[in-house]
N, C-alpha and C positions, 0 to 999 in steps of 0.2 A: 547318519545322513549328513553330507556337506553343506554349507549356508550355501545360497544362491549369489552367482558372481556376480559383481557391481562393475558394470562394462562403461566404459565415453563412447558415445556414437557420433560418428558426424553427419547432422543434417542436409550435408551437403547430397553427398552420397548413399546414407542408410547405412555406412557400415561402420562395425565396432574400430575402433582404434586403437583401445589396453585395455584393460582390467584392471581398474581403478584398488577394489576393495570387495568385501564381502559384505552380503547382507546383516544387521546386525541382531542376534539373535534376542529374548525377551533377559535371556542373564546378562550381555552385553549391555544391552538398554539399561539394565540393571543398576549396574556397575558404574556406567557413565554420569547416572542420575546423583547415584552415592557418592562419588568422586565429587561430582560442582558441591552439591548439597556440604559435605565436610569442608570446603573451601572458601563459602558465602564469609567466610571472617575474616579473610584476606582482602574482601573486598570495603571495609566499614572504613577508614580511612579516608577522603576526601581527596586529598592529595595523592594519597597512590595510586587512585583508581583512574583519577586525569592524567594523571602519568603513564599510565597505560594507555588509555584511549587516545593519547596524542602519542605514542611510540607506537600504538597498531598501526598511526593514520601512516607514520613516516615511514614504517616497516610496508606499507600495502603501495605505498608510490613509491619507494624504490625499486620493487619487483615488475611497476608497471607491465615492462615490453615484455617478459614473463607469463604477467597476470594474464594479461590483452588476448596472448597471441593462444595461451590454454583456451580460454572465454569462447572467443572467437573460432575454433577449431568443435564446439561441443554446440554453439549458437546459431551461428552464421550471421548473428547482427552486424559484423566487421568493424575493423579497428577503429575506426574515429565515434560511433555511437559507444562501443565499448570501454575507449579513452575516456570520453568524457564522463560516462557512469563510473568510472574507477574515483575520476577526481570528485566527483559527487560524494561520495563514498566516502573519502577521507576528509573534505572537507565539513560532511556528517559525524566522523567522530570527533574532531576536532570542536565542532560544535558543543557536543554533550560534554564535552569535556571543560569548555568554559563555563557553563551552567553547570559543573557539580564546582566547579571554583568557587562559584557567586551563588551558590545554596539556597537560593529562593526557593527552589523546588521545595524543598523539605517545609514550607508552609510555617515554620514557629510561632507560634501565637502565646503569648501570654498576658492573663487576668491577673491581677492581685486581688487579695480578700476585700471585699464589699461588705461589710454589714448593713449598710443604707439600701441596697438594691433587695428588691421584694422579688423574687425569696433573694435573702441573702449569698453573696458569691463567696465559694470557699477558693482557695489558691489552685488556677488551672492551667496546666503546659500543656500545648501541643505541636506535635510534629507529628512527620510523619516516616517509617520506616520500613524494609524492602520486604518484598513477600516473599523471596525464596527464590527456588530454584525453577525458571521459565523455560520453558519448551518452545524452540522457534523452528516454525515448517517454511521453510525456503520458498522463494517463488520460482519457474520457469523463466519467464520473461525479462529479470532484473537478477542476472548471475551474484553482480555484486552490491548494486543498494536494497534488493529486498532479499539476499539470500545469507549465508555464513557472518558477512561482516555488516548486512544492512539494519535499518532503521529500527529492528525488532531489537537486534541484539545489541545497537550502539547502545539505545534508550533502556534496554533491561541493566547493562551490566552500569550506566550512569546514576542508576537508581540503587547500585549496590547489587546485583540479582545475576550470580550466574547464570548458563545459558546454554542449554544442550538440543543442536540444530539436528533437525533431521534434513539431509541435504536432499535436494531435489535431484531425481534421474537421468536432467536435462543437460546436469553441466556436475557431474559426482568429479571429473579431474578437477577443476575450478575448485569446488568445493572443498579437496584435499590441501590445495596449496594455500586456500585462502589460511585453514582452518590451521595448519604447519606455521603459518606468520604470526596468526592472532597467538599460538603457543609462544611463539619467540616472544614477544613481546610481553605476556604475562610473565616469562623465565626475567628478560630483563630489569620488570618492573619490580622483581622482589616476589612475584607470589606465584601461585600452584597454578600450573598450564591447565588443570582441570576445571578452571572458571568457565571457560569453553570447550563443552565437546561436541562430537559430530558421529552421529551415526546413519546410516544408508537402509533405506528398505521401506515397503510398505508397509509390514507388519511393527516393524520399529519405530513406528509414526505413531499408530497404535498403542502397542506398547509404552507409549511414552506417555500420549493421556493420559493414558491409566493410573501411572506412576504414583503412588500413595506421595512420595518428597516432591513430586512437580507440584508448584504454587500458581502457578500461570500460565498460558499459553497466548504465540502470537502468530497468528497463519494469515497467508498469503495465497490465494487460489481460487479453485472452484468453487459454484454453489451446491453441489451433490459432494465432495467431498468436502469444504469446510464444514459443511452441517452435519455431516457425519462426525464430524470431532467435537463440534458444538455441543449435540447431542450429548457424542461421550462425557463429554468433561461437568456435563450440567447432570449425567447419572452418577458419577461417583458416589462412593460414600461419601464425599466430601467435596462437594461443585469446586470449582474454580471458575475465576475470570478465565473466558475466552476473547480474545479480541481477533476477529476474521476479518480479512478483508474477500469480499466470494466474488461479484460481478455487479456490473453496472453497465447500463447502455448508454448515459452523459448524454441528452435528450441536446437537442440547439433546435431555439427557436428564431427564424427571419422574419421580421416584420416586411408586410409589403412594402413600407416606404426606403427601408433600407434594403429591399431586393431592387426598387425602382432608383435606386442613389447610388450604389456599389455592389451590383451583381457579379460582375467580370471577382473582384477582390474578391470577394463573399466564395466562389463558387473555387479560385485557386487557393484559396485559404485553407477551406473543405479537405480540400481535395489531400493537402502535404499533410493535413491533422491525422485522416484516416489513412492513410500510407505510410505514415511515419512508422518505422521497427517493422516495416512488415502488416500495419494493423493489429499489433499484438499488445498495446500498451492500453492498460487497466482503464485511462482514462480519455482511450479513441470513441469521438461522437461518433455513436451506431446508429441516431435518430434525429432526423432532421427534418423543422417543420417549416417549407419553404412555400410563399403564395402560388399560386393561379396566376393565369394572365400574365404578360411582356416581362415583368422582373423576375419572375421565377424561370420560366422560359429560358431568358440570358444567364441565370444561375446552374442551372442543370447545363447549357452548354457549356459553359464554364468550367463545370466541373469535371463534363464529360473530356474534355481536351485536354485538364491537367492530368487525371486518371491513366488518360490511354499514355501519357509521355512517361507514367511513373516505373512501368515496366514491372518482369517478373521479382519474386523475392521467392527465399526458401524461409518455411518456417520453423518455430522451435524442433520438432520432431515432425517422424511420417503418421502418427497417431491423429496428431494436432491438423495435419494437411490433409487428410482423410476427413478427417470430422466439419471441419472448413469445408470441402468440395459438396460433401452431401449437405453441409446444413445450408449453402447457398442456392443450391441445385433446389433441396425442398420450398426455399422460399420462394426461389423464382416461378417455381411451378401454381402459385397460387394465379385465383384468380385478379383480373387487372393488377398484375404485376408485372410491370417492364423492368427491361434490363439495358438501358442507354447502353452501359460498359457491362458485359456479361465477364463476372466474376467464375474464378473457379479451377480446374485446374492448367497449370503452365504445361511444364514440360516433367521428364518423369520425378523430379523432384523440388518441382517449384510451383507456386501457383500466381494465380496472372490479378490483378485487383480490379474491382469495379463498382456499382451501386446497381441498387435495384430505387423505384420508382412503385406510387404506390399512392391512391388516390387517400386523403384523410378519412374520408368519411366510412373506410373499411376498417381504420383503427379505432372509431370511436366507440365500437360496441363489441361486443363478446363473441368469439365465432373463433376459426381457423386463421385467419389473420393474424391471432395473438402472439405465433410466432414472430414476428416480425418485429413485437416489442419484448422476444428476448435476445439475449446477446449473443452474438457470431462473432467466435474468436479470430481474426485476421482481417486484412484488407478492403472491406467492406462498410456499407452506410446502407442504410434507407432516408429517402425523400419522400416524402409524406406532401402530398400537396394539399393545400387548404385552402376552399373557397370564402370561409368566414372567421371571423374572431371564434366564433360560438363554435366550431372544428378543432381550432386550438386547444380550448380548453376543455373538451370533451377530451380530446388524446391525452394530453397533459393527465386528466383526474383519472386516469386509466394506469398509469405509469407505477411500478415498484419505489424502492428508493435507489437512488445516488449517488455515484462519488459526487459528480459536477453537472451542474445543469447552464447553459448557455443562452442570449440572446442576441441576439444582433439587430440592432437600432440604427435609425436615420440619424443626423448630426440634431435635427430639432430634437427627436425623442430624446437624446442621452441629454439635450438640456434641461428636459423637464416637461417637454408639451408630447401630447399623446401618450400611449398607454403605456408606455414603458416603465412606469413603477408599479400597473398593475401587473405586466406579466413578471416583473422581479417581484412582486406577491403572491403570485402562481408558481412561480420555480422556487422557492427558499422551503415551503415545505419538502420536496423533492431530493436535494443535493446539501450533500455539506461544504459545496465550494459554488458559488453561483459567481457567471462571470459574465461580464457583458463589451461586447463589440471584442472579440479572442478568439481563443482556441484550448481546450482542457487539455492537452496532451504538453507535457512539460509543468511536474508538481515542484516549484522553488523549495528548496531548505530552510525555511525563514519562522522567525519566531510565531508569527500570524497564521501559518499555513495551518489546517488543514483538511486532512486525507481520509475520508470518511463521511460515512451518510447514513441515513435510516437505511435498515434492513431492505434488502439482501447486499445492501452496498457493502457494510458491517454489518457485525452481531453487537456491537456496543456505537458508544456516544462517542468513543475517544479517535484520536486522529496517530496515524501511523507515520507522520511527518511533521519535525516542527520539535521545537524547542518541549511543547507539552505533553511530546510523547511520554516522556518520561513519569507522567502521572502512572499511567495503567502498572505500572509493578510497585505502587507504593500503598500504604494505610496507613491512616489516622492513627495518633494513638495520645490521649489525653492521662497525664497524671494530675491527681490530685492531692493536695495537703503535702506533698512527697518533701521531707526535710531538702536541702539544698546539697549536703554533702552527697545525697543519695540520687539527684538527678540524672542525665546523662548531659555531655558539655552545653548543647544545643539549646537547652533549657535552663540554664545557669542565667542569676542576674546579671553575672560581669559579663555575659553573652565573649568567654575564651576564643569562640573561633569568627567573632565579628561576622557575624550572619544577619543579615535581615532580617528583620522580626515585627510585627506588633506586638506593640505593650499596652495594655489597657485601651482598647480603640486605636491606640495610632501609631503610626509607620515609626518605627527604628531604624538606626543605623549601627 
């Protein structure tokens, strides 16, 4: 029997374009696992490995109008969101590449022997070193910062840690060309193109948890299927870190004084956050708790007016636009549930954006409403209207976890008078990025960032943007009494590759 073909479709239209590749069987998967795993020693080098990750960045934006116009054809995000995610991209590996320079990461600690300390200290090194061979499942929505060359795979292979992606069905052309560069550039750097491989399929997703040599895994997706791999990977005979990113609704709360201050901003603000990409972006506020009474009032018109100018958009697929129309249509069909801008669908293959409205005091308690505090992939927000504080926090203590949780305060409150530190008390357990008087949509590359929350936001603590990604594919690893000639360089007193270190309590250089 034939493997099942790997087609590009374009969202535009619904229909196939080429035949990218074939599905990849479990010996495939196999093979590819084998391949990075034999290759992980190409990577221990410091210097080569940044030399690679700055020859992918320059090998990924020369190809740009290349890249863009494949992306863009399998997307329909279009070129100027798809430009700038490109340079995102490369200035993401570029990044990891300055930090495997400056090796902080690697944590080096060393003790000398203590016999005055109760109990006594014998001689202890630590660092820390890569887990192996990571399995990265691409995302839909981010062709190229969360899929073949993004944030999973910059921060795996910085850490030393090959990397065999299962590309996603949204954009499998994209995913061939990125995956052709990233080889170029391992061939020029001196080492085996097999540091990264790319296989295609559902079952090859699968198969690829399973992988006795996979050490890791880094997914980007749903809450029904990251957990399905969570799952898997915590049944092996041998668990693995999972690090998911599954969904998040990014709750934004209005205080009345800031709906009575800057409604009109407040409400076009809204409006460009949840229409951004289509409303496809991980970290579009889905849940908005805006007052009662004249300031909220001028905010929902507000918002209703930037909506209706935002116009149709197509989205990732006709699966995703399907599931979009029905899951707006069920929500709107609840009871007191208005639709200012009735969302849903456009034209035969687009759909139109809007909000639904939706008194608080139906989310404060357990019932059929609860829909409404799950996520709805696209264009879309609920406004939750609030007659008291005591509403607020009721929705609030109701809420799963988050990528980001939001406020919007009066000019007094961000000074410090009113409650503004308490609802930043109420949002910080919630979100692992809390933001106040903004917008979540747009995650910076920055050392401080990140991208992650309690469950179901992720399945771990760790953030999938940001300088500390690179933790999640490393361990600890302490030697003791170890002679000197016997150490690895990193642990040497004359510290050879001038790495940051403590020594006995304090900072080295």
């Amino acid at each position: 029997m034939s493997a099942a073909q790997v087609w590009s479709v374009d969202p535009r239209t619904g229909k196939r374009r080429e035949q990218v590749a074939v599905e990849a069987t479990a010996e495939d998967v196999d093979r590819a696992v084998r391949a990075a795993h034999a290759a992980r020693g190409a990577l221990a080098d410091r210097t080569v490995r940044a030399a690679f990750l700055r020859t992918a960045a320059d090998l990924l934006g020369g190809a740009e109008d290349r890249l863009v116009a494949a992306a863009d054809a399998e997307t329909a995000l279009g070129t100027a969101r798809l430009t700038g995610e490109l340079a995102r991209t490369c200035f993401q590996l570029r990044a990891f590449a300055d930090i495997v320079d400056e090796g902080d990461f690697l944590g080096v600690i060393i003790d000398h022997p203590d016999d005055t300390a109760t109990p006594p200290i014998p001689d202890l090194r630590r660092y820390k070193v890569p887990l192996g061979v990571v399995a990265v499942y691409s995302a839909s929505n981010f062709p190229f910062a969360f899929s073949v060359p993004g944030g999973d795979t910059a921060s795996a292979l910085a850490a030393g840690c090959p990397v065999v992606v299962k590309a996603h069905p949204d954009h499998p052309a994209t995913s061939e060309l990125v995956a052709a560069l990233l080889g170029q550039a391992a061939a020029q750097a001196g080492i085996p193109q097999a540091v990264v491989g790319l296989v295609h399929g559902f079952e090859a997703g699968v198969e690829l948890v399973k992988h006795p040599l996979i050490a890791a895994a880094g997914f980007t997706g749903s809450v029904h299927g990251g957990r399905a791999l969570f799952d898997a990977a915590a049944a092996r005979p041998v668990p693995i870190p999972f690090h998911g990113e599954l969904g998040s609704l990014n709750p934004v709360v209005v205080t009345e004084a800031a709906a009575a201050e800057r409604a009109e901003q407040i409400g076009t603000g809204l409006a460009g956050s949840m229409t951004l990409g289509t409303g496809q972006f991980c970290v579009k506020p889905g849940l908005v708790l805006a007052p009662t009474g004249a300031g909220g009032d001028d905010l929902v018109a507000s918002l209703a007016g930037a909506v209706k100018d935002a116009g149709e958009g197509v989205l990732l697929d006709h699966r995703m636009r399907d599931n979009f129309v029905a899951g707006v249509a069920e929500r709107a069909a609840l009871p007191d549930v208005e639709a200012p801008v009735t969302p849903g669908a456009g034209g035969e293959h687009t759909v139109s954006p809007g909000f639904l409205t939706v008194p608080a005091a139906r989310l404060a308690e357990e019932g059929a409403h609860d829909l409404l505090l799950e996520e709805c992939f696209g264009p879309v927000t609920v406004v939750a209207r609030y007659d008291s504080e005591d509403e607020v926090t009721a929705v609030l203590s109701r809420l799963p976890g988050n990528l980001t949780a939001t406020v919007h305060l009066s000019s007094r409150e961000a000074a410090g008078e009113g409650r503004g530190a308490g609802i930043l008390a109420e949002l910080t357990p919630l979100a692992g990025r809390v933001l106040v008087n903004g917008w979540p949509t747009g995650v910076a590359v920055a050392p401080a960032q990140h991208h992650g929350g309690p469950y179901p936001a992720t399945t771990s603590t760790s953030t999938s943007v940001g300088g500390t990604a690179v933790e999640r594919w490393l361990r600890p690893v302490t030697y003791q009494s170890t002679p000197e000639a016997l150490l690895p360089p990193e642990l040497r007193d004359d510290n050879p590759l001038g790495l940051p270190r403590r020594v006995d309590g304090r900072p080295e250089r």
